[in-house]
C-alpha positions as CSV (number, residue, x, y, z in Angstrom):
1,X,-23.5,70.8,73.0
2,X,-24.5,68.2,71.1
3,X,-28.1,68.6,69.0
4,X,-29.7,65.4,67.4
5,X,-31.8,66.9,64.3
6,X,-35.2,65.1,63.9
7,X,-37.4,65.9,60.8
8,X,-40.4,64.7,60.0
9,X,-42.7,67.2,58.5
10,X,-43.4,65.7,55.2
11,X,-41.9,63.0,52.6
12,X,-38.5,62.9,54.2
13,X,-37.1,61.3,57.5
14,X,-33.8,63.4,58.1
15,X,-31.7,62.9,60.9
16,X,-28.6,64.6,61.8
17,X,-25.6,65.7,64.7
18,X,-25.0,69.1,65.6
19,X,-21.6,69.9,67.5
20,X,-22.3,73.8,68.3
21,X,-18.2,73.9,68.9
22,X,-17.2,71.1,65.6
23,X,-20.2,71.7,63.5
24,X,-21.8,69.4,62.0
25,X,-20.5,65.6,62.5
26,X,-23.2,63.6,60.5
27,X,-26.6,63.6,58.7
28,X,-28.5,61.4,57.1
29,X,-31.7,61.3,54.7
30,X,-34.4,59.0,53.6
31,X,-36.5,59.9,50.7
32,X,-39.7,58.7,50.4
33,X,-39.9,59.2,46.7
34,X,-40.7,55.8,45.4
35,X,-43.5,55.5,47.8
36,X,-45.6,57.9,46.8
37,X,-44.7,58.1,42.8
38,X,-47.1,56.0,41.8
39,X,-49.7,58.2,43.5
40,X,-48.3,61.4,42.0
41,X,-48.1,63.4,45.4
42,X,-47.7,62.5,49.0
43,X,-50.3,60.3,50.3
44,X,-49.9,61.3,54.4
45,X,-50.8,58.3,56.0
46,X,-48.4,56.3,54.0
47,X,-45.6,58.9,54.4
48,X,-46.2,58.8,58.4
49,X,-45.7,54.9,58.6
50,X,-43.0,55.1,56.3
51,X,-42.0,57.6,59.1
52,X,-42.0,54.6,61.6
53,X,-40.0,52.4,59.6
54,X,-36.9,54.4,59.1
55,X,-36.6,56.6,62.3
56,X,-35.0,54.6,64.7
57,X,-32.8,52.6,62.0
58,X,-31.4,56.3,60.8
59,X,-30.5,57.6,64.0
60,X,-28.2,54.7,64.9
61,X,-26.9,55.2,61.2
62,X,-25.9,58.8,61.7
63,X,-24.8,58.6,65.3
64,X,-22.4,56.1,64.1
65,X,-21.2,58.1,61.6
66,X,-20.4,60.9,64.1
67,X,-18.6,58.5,66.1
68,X,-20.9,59.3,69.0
69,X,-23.2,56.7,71.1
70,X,-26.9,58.3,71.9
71,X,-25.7,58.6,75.6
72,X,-23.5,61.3,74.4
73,X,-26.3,63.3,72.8
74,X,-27.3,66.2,74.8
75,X,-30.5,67.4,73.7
76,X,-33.1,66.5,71.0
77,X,-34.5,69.4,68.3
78,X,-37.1,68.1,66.1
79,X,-39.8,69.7,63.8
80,X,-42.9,70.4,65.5
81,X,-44.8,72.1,62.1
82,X,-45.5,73.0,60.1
83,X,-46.4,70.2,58.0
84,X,-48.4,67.0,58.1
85,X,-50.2,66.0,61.0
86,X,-49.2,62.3,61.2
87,X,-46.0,62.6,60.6
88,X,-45.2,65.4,62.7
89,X,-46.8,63.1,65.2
90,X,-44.5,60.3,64.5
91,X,-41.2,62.8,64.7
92,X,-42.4,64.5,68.0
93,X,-43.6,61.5,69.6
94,X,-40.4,59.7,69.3
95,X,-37.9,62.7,69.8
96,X,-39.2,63.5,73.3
97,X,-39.8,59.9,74.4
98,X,-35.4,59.3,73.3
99,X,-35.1,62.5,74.9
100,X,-36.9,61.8,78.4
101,X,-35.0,57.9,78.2
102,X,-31.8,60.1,78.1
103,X,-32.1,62.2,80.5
104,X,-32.4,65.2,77.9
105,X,-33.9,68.2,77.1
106,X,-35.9,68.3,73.6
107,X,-37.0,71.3,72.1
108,X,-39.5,71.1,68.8
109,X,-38.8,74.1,66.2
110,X,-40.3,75.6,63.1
111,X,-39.4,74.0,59.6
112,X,-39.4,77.0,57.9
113,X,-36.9,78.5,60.5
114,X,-34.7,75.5,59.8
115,X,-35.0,76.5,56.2
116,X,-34.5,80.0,56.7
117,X,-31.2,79.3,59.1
118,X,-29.6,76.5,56.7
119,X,-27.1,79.1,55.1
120,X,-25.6,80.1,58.1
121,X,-24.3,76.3,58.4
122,X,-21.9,77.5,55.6
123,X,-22.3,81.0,55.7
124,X,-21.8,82.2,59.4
125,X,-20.5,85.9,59.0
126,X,-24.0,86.7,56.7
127,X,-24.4,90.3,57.3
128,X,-27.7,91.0,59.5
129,X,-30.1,92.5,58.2
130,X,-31.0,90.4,55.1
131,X,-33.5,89.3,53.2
132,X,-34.6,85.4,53.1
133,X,-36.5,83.8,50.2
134,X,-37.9,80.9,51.3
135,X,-39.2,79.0,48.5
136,X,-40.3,75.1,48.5
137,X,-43.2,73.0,47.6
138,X,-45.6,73.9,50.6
139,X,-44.3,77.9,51.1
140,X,-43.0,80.4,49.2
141,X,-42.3,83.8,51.1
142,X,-40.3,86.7,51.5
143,X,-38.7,87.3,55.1
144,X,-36.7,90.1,56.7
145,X,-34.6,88.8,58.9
146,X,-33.4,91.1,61.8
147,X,-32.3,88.9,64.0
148,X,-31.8,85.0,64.4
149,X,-35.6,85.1,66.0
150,X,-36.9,88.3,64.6
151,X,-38.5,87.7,61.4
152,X,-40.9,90.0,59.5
153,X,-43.2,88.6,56.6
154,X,-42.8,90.7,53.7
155,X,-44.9,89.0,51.2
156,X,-46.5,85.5,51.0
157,X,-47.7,83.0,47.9
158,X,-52.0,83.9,47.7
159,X,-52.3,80.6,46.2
160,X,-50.0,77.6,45.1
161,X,-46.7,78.0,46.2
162,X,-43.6,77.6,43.7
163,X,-42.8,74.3,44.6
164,X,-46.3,72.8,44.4
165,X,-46.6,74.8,40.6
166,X,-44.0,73.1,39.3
167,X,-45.6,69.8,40.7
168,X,-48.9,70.5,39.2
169,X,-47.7,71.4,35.8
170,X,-45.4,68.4,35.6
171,X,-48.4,66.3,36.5
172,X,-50.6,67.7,33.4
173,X,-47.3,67.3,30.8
174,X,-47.1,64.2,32.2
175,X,-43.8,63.9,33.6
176,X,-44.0,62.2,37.3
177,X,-43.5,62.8,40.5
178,X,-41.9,64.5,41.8
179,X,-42.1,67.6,39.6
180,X,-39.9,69.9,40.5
181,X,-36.6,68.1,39.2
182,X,-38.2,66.7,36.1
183,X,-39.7,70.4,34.8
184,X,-35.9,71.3,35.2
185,X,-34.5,68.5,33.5
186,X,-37.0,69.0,30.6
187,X,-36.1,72.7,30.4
188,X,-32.7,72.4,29.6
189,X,-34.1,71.2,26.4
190,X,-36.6,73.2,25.5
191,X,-36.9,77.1,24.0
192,X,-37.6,79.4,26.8
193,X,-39.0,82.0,24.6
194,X,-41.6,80.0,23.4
195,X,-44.3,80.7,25.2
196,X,-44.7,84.1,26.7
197,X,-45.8,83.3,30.0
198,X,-46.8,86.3,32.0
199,X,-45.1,87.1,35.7
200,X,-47.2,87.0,37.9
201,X,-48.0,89.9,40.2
202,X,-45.5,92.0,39.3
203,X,-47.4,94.9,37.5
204,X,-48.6,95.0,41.6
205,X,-47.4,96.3,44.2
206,X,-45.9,94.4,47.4
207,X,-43.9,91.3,47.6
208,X,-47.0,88.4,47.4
209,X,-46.9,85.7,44.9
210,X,-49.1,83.9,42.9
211,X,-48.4,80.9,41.0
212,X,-51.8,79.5,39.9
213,X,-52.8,81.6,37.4
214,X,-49.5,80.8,35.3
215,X,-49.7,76.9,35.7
216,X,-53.4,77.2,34.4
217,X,-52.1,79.4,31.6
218,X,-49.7,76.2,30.9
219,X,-52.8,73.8,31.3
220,X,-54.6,75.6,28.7
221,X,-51.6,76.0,26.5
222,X,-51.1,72.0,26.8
223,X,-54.7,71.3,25.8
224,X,-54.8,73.8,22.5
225,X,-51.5,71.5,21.6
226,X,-52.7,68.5,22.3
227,X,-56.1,69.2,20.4
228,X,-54.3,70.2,17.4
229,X,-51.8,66.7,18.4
230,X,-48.6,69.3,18.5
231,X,-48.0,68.1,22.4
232,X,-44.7,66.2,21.5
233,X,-41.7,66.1,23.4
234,X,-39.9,69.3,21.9
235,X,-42.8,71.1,22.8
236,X,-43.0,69.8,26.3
237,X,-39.4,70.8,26.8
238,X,-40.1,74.2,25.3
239,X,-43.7,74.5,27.9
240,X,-41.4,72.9,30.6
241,X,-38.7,75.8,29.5
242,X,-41.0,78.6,29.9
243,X,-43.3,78.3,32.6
244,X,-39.9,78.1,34.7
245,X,-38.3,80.9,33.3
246,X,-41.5,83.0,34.3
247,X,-41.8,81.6,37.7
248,X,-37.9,82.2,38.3
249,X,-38.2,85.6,36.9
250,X,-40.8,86.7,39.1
251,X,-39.2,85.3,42.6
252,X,-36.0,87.5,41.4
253,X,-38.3,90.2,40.7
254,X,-39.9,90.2,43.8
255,X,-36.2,89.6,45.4
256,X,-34.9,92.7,44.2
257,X,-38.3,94.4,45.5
258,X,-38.0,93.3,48.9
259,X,-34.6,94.2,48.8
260,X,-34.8,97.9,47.5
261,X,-38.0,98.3,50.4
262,X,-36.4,97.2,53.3
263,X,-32.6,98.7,52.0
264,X,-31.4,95.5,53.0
265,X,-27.8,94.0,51.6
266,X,-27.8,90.7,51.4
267,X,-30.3,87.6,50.5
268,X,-30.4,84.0,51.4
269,X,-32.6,82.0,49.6
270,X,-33.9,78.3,51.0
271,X,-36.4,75.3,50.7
272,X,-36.8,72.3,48.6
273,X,-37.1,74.5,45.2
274,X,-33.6,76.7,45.9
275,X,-32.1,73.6,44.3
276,X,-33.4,74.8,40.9
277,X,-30.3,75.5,38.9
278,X,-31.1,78.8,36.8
279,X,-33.1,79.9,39.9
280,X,-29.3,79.9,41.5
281,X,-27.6,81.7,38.6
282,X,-30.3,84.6,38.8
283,X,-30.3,85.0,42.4
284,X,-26.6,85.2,42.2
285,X,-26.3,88.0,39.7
286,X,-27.9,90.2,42.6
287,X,-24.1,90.2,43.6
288,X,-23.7,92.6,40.2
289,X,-25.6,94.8,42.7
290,X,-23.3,95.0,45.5
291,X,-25.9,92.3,47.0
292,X,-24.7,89.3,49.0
293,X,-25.5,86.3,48.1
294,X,-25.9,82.9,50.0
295,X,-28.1,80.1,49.8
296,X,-27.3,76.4,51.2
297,X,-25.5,73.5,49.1
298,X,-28.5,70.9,47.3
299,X,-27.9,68.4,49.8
300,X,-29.3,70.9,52.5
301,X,-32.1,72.7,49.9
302,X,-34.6,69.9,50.7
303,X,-36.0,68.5,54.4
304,X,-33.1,67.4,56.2
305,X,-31.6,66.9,60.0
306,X,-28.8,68.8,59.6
307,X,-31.2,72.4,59.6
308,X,-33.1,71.4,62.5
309,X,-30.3,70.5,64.5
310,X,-28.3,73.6,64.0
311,X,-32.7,75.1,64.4
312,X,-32.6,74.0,67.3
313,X,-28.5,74.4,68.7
314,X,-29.2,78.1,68.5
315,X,-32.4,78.0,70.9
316,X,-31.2,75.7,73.2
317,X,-28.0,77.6,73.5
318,X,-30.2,80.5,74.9
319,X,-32.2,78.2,76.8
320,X,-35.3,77.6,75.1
321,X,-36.3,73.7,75.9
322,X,-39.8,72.1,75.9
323,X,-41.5,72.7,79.4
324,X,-43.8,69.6,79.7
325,X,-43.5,66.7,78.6
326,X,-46.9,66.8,76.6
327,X,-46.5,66.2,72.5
328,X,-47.4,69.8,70.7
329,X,-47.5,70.1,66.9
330,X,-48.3,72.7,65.0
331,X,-49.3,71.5,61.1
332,X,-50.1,74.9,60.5
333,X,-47.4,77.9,62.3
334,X,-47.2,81.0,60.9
335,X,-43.6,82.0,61.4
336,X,-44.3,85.2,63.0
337,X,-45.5,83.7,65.6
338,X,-42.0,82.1,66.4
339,X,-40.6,83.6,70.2
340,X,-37.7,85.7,70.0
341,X,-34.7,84.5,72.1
342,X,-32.0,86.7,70.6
């Protein structure tokens, strides 16, 4: 069977083939970066037209890439939340419009279980049970997964999630959108022991996060320096260094937590911010700890086609298709709420 991947959920059009007996043949990915970096954040009307624009143009790209004409498609997965209204619109609309004009079924999953599946691209053999950090700039939480379809929340960001911290606090040093990549960038310059940061919630109990309180204690930081006109560069870099040495520190934390509660012996971690370099290298010294590690290459750590293709290969494999041909999103789906079809 062969899955077309549609994403639309936020800043990124991704399109990709699935092959559930080759793999996968192609994917491709439009950022929308430039677009909204003059705004400092997504503007959501802006990201839905720029939805329009490049849809159709990308699926002819990556179908001809795969070497495959759309009449040899057979079936349509695309992101039905959660995510932004508009453009979840935009990639629902036009998915199950193609796939009625095919002849095909189409099926609309959850982004987060794209996220949470994208290791098994690489990592098939993962042993079940395990742990699944799913960390980006909209969601940060702490999943045990059973089951491809049985997923139990263990803990949950109260506030901002990690993604959308490093955001804010790259807005207030002034570094540009988007944030995530340019707090890292700094970092690797700056002193990490700086500023004692505290970790968050992890003098509690449970496997919640919080992430506001830490990028107010960089605001405030930020505002003594700059009153006393200390805010230059090095110090920046050294800020930039610390606040993500806490935040990494405390997902680990939590990590190992969830780990030890649920006795589970491996971890997959997922989502725009599982990119972040010494968030990697932490993670991956769980292995010390007879822990197995896996979490996807960078290319598949943001939104992409490719993880709501293969989303969607594994429920349509079992049967699982859209029963009417009416256009459901859901800009907010908790994922518990996800049917089990394994």
């Amino acid at each position: 069977m062969r899955v077309l991947g549609i994403e639309t959920s936020c800043d990124e059009t991704g399109i990709a083939v699935y092959s559930t007996e080759e793999g996968l043949l192609a994917h491709r990915v439009h950022s929308q970066i430039s677009v909204h970096a003059v705004y400092g954040g997504v503007v959501p009307e802006l990201a839905s037209r720029d939805h329009v624009r490049y849809l159709r143009p990308l699926v002819d790209e990556t179908c001809q890439a795969a070497g495959l004409s759309l009449h040899e498609i057979d079936a349509v997965s695309y992101t039905a939340g959660p995510g932004l209204l508009g453009a979840l619109l935009v990639g629902a609309t036009f998915a199950k419009t193609l796939a009625l004009s095919l002849g095909i079924p189409a099926l609309g999953v959850h982004h987060m279980e794209g996220h949470l599946l994208a290791p098994l691209m690489e990592t098939p053999d993962l042993p079940m049970p395990f742990v699944a950090l799913l960390v980006s700039g909209g969601h940060t939480q702490l999943v045990l997964v059973r089951h491809v379809g049985g997923y139990e929340l263990l803990g949950t960001t109260l506030d901002d999630a990690a993604g959308e911290a490093f955001d804010k606090t790259a807005k207030l040093l002034e570094l540009g959108y988007p944030g995530g990549p340019k707090i890292s960038l700094l970092a690797e310059q700056g002193d990490a022991s700086r500023f004692p940061f505290t970790r968050p919630m992890t003098d509690r109990p449970g496997c919640d996060f919080s992430f506001s309180g830490l990028k107010t204690q960089v605001l405030t930081e930020a505002r003594r320096l700059a009153a006393d006109k200390a805010l230059d560069i090095q110090t920046k870099a050294d800020l930039a260094a610390s606040f993500q040495l806490a935040v990494v520190e405390t997902l680990v934390f939590k990590c190992r937590r969830a780990l030890k509660q649920t006795q589970a012996k491996a971890i997959v971690m997922s989502g725009g911010v599982s990119a972040n370099r010494l968030l990697r290298q932490s993670l991956k010294a769980l292995e010390m700890d007879d822990i197995f590690v896996a979490y996807p290459a960078p290319e598949f750590c943001t939104d992409n086609g490719a993880m709501i293709a293969f989303c969607g290969a594994k429920r349509l494999a079992r049967g699982q298709v859209d029963e009417s041909l009416e256009i459901k999103i859901r800009p907010r789906w908790p994922l518990a709420e996800l049917p089990g079809v394994f």
